[in-house]
MOPAC internal coordinates of N, CA, C and O (Angstrom, degrees):
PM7 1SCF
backbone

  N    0.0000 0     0.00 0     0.00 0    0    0    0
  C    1.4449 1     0.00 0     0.00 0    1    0    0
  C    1.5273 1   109.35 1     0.00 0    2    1    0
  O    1.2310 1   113.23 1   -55.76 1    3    2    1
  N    1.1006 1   130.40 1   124.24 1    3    2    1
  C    1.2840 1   146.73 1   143.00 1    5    3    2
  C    1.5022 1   139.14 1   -38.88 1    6    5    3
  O    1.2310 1   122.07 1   -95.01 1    7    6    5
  N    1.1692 1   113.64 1    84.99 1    7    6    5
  C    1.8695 1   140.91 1   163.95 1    9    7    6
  C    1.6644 1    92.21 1   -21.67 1   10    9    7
  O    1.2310 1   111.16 1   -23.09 1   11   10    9
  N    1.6877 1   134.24 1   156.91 1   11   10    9
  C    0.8656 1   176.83 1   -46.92 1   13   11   10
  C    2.0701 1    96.11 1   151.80 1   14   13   11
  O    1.2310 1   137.50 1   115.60 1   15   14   13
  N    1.8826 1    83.70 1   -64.40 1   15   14   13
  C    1.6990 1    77.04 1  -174.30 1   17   15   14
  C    1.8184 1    99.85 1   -83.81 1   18   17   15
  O    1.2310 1   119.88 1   149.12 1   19   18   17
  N    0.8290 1   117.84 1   -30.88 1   19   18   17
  C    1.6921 1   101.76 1   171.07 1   21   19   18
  C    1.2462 1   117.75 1   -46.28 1   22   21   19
  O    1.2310 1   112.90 1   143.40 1   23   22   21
  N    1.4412 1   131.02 1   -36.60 1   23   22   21
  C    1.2337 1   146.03 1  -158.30 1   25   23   22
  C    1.7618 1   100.80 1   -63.53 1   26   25   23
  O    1.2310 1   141.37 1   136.72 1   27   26   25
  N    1.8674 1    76.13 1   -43.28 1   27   26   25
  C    2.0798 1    85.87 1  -156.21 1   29   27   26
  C    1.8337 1    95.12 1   -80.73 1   30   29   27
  O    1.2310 1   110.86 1   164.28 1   31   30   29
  N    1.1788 1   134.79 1   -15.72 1   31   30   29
  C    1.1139 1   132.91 1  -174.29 1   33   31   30
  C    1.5036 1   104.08 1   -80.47 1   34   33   31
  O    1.2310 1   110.25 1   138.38 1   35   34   33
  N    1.7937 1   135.92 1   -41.62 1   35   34   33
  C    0.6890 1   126.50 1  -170.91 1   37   35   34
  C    1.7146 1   101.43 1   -67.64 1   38   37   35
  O    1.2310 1   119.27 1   150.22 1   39   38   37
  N    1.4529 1   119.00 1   -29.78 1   39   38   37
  C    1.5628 1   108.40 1  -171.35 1   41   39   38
  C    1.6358 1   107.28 1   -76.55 1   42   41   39
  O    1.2310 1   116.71 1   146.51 1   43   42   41
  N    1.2093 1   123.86 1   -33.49 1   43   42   41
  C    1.4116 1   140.34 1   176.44 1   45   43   42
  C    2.1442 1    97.03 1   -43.58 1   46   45   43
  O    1.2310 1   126.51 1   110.47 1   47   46   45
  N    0.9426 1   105.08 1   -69.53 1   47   46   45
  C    1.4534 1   120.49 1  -163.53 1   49   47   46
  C    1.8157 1    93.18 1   -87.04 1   50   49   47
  O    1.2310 1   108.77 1   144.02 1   51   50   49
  N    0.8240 1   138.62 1   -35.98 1   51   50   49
  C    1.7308 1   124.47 1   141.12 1   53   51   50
  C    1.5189 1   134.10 1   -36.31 1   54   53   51
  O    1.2310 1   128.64 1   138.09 1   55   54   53
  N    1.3782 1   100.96 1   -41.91 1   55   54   53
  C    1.4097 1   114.84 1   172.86 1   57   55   54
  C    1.8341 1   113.75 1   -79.46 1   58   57   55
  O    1.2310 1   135.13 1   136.51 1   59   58   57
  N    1.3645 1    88.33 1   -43.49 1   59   58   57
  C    1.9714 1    94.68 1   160.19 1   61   59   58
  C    1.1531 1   124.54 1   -42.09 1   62   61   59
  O    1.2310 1   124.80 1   121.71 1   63   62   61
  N    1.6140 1   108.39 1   -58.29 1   63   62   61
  C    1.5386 1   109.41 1   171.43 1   65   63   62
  C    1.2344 1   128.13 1   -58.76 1   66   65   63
  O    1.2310 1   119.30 1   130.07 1   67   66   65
  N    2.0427 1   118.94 1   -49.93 1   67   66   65
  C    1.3827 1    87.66 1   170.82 1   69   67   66
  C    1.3959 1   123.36 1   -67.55 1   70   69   67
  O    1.2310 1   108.00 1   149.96 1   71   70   69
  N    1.4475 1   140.01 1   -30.04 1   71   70   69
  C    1.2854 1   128.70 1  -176.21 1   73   71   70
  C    1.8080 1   105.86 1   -50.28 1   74   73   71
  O    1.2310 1   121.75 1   164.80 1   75   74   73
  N    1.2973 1   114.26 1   -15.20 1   75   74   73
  C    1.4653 1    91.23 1  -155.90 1   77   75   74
  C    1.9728 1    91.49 1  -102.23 1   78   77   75
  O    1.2310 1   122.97 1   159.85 1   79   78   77
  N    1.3216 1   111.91 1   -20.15 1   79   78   77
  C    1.3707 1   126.30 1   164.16 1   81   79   78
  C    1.5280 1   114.55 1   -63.25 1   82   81   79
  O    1.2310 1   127.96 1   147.13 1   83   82   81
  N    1.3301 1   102.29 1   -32.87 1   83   82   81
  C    1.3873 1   101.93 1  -168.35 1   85   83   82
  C    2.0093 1    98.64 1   -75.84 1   86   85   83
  O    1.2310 1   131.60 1   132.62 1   87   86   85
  N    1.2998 1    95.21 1   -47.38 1   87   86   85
  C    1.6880 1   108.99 1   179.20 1   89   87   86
  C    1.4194 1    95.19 1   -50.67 1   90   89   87
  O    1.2310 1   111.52 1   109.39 1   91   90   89
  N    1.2805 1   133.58 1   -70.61 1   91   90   89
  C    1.3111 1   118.53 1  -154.24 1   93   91   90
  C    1.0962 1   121.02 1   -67.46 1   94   93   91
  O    1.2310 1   109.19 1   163.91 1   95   94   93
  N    1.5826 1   137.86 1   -16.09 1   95   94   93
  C    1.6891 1   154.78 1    93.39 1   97   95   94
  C    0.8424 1    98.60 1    38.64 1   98   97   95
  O    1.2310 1   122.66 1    81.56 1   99   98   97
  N    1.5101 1   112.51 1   -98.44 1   99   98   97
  C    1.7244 1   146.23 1  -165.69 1  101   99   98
  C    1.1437 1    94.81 1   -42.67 1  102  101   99
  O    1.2310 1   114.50 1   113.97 1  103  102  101
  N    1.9343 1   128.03 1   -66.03 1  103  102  101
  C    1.2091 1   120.38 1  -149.71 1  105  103  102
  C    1.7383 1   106.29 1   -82.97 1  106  105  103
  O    1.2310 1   119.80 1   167.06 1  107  106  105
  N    0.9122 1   118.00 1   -12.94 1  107  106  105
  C    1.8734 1   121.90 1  -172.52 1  109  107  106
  C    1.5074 1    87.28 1   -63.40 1  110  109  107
  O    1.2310 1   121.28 1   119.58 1  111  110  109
  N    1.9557 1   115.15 1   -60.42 1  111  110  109
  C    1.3583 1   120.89 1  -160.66 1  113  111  110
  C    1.4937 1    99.75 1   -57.62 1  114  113  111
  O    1.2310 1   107.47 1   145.27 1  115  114  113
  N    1.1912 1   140.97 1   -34.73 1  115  114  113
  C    1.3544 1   140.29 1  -175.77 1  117  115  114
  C    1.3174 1   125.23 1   -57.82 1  118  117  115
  O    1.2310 1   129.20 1   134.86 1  119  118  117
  N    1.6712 1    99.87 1   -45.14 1  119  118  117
  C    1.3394 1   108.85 1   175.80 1  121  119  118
  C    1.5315 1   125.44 1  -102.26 1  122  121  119
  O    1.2310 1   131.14 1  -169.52 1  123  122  121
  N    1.6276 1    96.11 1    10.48 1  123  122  121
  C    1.5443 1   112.33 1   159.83 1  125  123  122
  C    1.8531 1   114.00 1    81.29 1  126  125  123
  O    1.2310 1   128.92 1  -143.73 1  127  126  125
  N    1.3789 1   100.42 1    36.27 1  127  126  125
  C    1.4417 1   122.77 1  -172.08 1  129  127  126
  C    1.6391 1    94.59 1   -78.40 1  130  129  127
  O    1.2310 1   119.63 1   -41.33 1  131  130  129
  N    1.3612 1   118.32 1   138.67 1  131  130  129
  C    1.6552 1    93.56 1  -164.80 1  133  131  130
  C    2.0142 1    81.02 1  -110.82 1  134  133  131
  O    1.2310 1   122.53 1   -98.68 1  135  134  133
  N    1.8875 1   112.75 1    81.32 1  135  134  133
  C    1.2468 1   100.39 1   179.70 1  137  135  134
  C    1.9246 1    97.67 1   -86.08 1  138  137  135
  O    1.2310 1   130.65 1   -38.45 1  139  138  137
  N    1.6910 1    97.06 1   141.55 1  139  138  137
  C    1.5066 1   110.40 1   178.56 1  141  139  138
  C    1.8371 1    96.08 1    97.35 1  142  141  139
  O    1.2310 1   114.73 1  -171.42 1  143  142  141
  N    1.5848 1   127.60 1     8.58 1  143  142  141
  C    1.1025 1    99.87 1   172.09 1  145  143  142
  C    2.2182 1    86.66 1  -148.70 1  146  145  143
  O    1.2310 1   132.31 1  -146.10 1  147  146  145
  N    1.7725 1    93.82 1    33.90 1  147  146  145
  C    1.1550 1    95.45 1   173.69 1  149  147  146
  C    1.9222 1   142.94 1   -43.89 1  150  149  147
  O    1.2310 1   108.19 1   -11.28 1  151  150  149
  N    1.1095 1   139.67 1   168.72 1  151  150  149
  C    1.6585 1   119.48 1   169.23 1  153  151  150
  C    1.5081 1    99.91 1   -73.75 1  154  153  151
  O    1.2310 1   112.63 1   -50.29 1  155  154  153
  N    1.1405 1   131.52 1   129.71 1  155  154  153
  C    1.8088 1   152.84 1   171.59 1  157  155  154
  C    1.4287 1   106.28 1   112.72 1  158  157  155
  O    1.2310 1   125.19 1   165.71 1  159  158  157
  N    1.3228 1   107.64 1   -14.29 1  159  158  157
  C    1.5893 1    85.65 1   168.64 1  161  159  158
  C    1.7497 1   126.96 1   -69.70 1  162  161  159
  O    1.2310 1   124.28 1   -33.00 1  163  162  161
  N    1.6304 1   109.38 1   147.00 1  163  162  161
  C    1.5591 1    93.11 1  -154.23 1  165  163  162
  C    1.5498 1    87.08 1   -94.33 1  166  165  163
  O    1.2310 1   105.82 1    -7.33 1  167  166  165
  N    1.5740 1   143.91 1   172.67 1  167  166  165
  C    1.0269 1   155.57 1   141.00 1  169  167  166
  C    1.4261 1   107.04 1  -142.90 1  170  169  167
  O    1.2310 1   128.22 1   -38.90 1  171  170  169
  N    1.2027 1   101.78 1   141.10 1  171  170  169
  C    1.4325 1   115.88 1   170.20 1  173  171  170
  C    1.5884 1   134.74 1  -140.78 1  174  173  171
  O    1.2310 1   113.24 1   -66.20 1  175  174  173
  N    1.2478 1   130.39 1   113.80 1  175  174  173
  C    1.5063 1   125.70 1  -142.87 1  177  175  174
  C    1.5704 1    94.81 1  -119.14 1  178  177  175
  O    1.2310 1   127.06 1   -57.54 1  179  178  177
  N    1.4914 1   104.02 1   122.46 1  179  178  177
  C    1.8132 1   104.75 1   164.39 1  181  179  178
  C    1.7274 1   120.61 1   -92.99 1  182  181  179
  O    1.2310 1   129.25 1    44.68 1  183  182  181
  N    1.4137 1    99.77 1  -135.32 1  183  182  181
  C    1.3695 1    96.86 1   167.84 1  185  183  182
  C    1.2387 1    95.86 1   -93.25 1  186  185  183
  O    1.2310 1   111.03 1   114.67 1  187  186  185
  N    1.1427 1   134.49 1   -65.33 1  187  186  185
  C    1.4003 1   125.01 1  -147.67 1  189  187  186
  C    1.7941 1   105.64 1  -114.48 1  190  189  187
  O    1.2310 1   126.37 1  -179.47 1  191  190  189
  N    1.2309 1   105.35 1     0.53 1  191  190  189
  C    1.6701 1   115.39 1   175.63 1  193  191  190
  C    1.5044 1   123.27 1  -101.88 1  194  193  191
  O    1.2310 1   100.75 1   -17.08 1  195  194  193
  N    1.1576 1   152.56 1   162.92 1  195  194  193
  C    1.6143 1   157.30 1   111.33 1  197  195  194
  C    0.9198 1   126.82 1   -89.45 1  198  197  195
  O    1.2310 1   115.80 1   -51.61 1  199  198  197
  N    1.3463 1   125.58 1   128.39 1  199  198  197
  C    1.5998 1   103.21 1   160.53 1  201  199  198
  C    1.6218 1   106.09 1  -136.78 1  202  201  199
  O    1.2310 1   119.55 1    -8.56 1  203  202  201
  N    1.2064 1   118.46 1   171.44 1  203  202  201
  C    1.7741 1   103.74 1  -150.63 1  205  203  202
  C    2.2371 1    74.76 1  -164.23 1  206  205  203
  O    1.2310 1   124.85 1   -53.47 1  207  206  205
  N    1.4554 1   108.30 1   126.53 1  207  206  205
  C    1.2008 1   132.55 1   144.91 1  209  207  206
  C    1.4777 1   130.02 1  -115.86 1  210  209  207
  O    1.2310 1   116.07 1   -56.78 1  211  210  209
  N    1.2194 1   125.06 1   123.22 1  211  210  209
  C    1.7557 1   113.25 1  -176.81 1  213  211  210
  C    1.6564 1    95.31 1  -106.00 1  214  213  211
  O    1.2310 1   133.96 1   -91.17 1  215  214  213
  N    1.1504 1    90.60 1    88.83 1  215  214  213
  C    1.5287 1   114.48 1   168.60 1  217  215  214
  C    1.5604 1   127.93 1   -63.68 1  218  217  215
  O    1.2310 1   118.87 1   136.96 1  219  218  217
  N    1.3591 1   119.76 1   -43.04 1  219  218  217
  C    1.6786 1   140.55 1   149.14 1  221  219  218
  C    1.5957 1    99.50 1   -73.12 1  222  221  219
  O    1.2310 1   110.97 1   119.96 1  223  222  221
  N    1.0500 1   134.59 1   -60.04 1  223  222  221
  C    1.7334 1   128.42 1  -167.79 1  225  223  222
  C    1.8173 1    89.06 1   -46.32 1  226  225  223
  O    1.2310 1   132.25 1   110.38 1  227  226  225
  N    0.9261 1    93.95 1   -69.62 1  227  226  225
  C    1.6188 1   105.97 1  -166.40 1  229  227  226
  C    2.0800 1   113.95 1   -52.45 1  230  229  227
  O    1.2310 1   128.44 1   160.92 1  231  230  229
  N    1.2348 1   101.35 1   -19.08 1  231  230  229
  C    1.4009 1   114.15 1   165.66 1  233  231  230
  C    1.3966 1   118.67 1   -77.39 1  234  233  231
  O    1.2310 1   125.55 1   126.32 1  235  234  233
  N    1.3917 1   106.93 1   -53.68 1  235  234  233
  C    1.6840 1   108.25 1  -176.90 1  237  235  234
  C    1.3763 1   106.04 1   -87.22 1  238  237  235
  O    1.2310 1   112.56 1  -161.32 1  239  238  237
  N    0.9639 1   131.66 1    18.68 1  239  238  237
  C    1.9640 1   142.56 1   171.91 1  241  239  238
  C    1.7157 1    99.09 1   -92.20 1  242  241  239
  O    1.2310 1   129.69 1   125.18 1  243  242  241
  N    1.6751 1    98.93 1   -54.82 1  243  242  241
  C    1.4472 1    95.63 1  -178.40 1  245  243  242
  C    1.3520 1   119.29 1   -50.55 1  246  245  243
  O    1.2310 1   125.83 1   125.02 1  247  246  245
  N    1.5617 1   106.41 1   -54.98 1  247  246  245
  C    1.6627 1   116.66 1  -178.90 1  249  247  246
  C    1.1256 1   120.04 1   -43.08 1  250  249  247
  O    1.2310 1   123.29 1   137.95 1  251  250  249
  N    1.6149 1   111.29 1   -42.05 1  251  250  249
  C    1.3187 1   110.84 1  -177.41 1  253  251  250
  C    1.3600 1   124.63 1   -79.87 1  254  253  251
  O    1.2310 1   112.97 1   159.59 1  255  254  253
  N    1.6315 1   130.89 1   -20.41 1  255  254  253
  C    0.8057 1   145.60 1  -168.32 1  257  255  254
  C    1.4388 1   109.65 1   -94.77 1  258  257  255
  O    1.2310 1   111.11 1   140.16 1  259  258  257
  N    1.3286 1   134.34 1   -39.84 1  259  258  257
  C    1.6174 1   154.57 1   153.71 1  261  259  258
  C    2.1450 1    96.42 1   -51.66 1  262  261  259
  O    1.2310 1   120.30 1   140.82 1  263  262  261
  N    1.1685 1   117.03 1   -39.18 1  263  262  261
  C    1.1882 1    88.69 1  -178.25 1  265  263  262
  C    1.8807 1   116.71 1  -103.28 1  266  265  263
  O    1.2310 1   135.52 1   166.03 1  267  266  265
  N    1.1486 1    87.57 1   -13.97 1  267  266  265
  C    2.0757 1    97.79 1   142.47 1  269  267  266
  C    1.0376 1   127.42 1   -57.64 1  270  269  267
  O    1.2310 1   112.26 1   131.10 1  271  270  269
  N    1.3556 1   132.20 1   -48.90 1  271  270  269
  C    1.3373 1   147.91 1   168.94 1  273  271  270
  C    1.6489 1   113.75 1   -59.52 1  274  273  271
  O    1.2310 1   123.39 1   119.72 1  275  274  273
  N    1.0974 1   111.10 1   -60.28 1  275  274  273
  C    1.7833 1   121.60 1   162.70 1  277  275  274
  C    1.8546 1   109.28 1   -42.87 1  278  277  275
  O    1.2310 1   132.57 1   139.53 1  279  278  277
  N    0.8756 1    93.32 1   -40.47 1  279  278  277
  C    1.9465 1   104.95 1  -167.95 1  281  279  278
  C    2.1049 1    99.84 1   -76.47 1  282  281  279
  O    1.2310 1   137.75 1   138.03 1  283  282  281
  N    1.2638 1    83.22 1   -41.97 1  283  282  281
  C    1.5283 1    79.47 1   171.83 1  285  283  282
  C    1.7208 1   125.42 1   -83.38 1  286  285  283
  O    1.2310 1   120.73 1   144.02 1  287  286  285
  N    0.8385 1   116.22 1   -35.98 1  287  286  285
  C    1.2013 1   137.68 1   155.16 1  289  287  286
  C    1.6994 1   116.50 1   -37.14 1  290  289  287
  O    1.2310 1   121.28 1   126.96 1  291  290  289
  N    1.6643 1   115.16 1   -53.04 1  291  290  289
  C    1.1395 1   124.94 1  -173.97 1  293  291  290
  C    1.8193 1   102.88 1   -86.02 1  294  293  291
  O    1.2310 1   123.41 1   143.03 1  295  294  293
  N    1.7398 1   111.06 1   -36.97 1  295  294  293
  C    1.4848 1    98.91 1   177.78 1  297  295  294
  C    1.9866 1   103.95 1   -63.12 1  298  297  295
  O    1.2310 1   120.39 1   121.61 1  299  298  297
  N    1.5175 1   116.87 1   -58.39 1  299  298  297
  C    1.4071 1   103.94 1  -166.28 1  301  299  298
  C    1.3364 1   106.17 1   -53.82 1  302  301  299
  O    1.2310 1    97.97 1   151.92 1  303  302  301
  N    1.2136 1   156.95 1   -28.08 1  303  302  301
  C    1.6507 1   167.69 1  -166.87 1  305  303  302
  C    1.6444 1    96.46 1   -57.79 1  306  305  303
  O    1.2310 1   118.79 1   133.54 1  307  306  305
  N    1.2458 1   119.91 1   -46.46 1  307  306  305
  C    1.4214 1   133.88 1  -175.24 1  309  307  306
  C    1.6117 1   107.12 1   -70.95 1  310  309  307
  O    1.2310 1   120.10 1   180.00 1  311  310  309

C-alpha cells in the first residue's frame, strides 16, 4: 500500500520529467532537429490523400521514456 508522501513524490519527479522532455523539445526545435519528421518515418502523399506514421519518432520516444521510467523505478528502490 502506498503512503500519501510516496504519492506526492511520484507526481514531483513526473512533473520533472515532463519539464525536462518538454526542454529537450524546445531545444531539438532550436537547433533544427527535425524530431517527428525523423529518417524511417513513413509518409505518403496522393492526390487527394496523406498519410504520415513516425515510426523512428515513435521508437526513440519509447527508449527514452522506458529509460525514465527504469531511472525512477531504480531511485524509489533505494
Amino acid at each position: 500500500m502506498m503512503d500519501i508522501a510516496n504519492v506526492g513524490k511520484w507526481i514531483i519527479f513526473s512533473g520533472m520529467i515532463l519539464i525536462a522532455v518538454g526542454f529537450l523539445i524546445w531545444l531539438a526545435a532550436k537547433f533544427g532537429i527535425p524530431v517527428g519528421r525523423l529518417p524511417g518515418d513513413i509518409s505518403f502523399k496522393g492526390e487527394k490523400t496523406s498519410f504520415y506514421f513516425p515510426l523512428v519518432t515513435g521508437l526513440a520516444i519509447s527508449v527514452i521514456l522506458t529509460a525514465c521510467i527504469n531511472l525512477l523505478i531504480w531511485i524509489f528502490k533505494k
